[in-house]
Structures are given as C-alpha cells and as structure tokens.
N, C-alpha and C positions, 0 to 999 in steps of 0.2 A: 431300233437298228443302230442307234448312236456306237454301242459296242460292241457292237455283232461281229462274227467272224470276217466279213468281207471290209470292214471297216480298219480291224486289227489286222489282218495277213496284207491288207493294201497300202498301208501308213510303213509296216515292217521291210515291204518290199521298196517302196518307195528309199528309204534307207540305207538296204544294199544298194541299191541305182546310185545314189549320189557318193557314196564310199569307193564302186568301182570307177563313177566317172573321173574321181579321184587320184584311183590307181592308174586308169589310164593318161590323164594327160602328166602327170606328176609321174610316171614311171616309162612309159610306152611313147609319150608324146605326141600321143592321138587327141585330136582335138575336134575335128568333123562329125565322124559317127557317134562319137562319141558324144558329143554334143547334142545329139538329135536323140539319142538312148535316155539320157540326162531330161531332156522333157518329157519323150511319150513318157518313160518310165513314172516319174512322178506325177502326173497328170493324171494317172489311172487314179491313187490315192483321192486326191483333189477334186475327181471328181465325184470319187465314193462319196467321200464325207459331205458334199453337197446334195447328193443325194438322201444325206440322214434330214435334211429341212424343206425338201422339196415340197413344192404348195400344192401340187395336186398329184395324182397319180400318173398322169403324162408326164407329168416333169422329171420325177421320180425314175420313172422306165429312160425320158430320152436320157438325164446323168448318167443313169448306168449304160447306155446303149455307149455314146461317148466315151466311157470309162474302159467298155471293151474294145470297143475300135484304138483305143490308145494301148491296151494292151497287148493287141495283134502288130499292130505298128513296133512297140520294142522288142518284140519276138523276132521282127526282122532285122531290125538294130542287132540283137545279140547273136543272129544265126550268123549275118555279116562280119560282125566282129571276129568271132572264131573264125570262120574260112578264110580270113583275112590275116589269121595268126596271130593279132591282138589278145585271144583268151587263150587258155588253154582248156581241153580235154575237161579237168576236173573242173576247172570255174564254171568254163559254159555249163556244164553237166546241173553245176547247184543251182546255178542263178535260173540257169531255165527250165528249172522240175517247179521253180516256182512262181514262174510267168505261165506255166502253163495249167498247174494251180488256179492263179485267179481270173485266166481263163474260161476254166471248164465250169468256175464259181459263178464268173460273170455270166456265163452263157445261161446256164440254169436259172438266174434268176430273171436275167430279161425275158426268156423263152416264158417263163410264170407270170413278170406281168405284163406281158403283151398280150396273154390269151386271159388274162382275169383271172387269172388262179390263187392269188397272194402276192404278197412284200415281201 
C-alpha cells in the first residue's frame, strides 16, 4: 500500500491544503479557519501513510477510520470558507471534487476492512 493510490491522491491533497492555507492568510488574511483546514487537511495524509506500517489489521482500519473523519472535518473547513467569501466558486469547486475524492476512497476502504473483506 506504500504507493497505492490513497497514499498518492492523500500526500497531493495534503499539498493543495498547505498552498491555499497560504493564499489565504498571505492574501485574504484569514487566519482561524483557515488554520483549522491547514490541519484536518493534512492530517488525512499523515494518517494514510501511517496506515502503510500499521501492526495489525485494527490499527490499519482505526488510521484510516481517523484519516476519514479528518477528512470530513476539512470538508467543513472548505464549505465554510466559501460561504464565508474567502474562496471562490472555482477554487472551492477544485479543492473540493478532491476532498470528496478521498472521501468516497476512504470510505470504501474502511467499509472493507471493518467487515474482513481486504486492505
């Protein structure tokens, strides 16, 4: 799983999080939500890749279980930010085709090994 797709699209994402938290307090001067986006956001990553070493199969399921609740968590970050007028239309539009992505990612795989079906 080292290089699996949730590991790559999680590290990628994590990326834009830290470039918009960027834009935002460097251009917008938002600094709160933004701030809070800046962690869940990267934390999904962080927790993916801990998940590639995880010592038993529970630990493995709780990383990722953690990894999607941090992902739902900057879902709210970025819905907030838009209604708030910090992003626009387009930004929010990309950023979050691709929180919802690792998502629907995460979700599918914790749903697999919570019932014993695979890694």
């Amino acid at each position: 799983m080292q290089d699996s797709l949730i590991v790559n699209k999680s590290k990628a994402f994590a990326i834009r999080i830290v470039k918009l938290y960027q834009f935002l307090t460097e251009t917008k001067r938002e600094y709160i939500m933004s701030k809070q986006m800046l962690r869940s956001g990267t934390s999904i990553g962080a927790n993916v890749k801990e998940s590639v070493y995880a010592q038993t199969r529970a630990d493995f399921h709780t990383k990722l279980t953690i990894a999607l609740k941090e992902t739902s968590e900057t879902l709210y970050w970025l819905e907030l930010l838009f209604e708030t007028g910090y992003l626009t239309t387009e930004a929010f539009n990309s950023i979050n085709s691709d929180c919802i992505e690792l998502l629907k990612l995460l979700t599918a795989i914790t749903k697999k090994t919570k019932t014993g079906k695979g890694e």
